[in-house]
C-alpha positions in Angstrom: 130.5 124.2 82.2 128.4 122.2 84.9 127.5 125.7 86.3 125.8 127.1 83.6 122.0 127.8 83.0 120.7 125.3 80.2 118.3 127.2 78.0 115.4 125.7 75.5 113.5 128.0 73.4 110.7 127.2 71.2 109.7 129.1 68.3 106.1 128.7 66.5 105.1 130.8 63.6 101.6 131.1 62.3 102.1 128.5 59.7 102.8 125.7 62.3 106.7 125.3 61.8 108.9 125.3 65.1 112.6 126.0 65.9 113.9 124.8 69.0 117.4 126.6 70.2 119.4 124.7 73.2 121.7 126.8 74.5 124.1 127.0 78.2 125.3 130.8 79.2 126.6 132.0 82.3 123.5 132.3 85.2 125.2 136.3 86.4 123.1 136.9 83.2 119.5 135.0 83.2 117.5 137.7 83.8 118.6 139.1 81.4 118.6 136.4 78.8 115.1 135.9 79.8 113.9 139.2 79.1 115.6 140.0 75.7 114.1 136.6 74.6 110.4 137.5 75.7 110.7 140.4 73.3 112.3 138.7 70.8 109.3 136.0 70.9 107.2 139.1 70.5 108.6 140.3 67.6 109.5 138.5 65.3 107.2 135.6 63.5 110.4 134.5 60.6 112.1 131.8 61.5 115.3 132.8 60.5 115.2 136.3 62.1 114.5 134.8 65.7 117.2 132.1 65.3 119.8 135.3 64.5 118.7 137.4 67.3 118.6 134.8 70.0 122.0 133.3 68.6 123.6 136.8 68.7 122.0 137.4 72.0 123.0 134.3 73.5 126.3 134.7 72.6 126.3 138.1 73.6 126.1 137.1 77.1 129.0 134.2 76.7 126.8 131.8 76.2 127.2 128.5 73.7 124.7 127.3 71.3 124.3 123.4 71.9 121.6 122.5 69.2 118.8 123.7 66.9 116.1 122.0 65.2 113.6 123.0 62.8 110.6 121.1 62.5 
């Protein structure tokens, strides 16, 4: 996988908590990556919900999850 796009995506709801989602996919797809996740930043303030999404979306496109925090 040395020619895939790393992504990192931080997630901050109103109450202070953050998710942080590392993930490689293929780069034929980051622009679109990109733009799903600006509306999915837009969206959703849960947690949970945003993790989902982007997972499913990620992984949509081929991509691999790496890692995700919560903090």
């Amino acid at each position: 996988m040395p020619h895939w796009k790393n992504i990192r995506l931080t997630h901050q709801t109103i109450t202070g908590n953050s998710l942080t989602i590392d993930a490689v996919y293929p780069p034929e797809f980051e622009s679109n990556i990109q733009d799903e996740v600006q509306y999915l930043k837009t969206v959703y303030g849960c947690q949970q919900a945003f993790k989902k999404e982007v997972i499913s979306l990620i992984c949509s496109y081929d991509g691999r999850l790496v890692s995700f925090n919560y903090s």
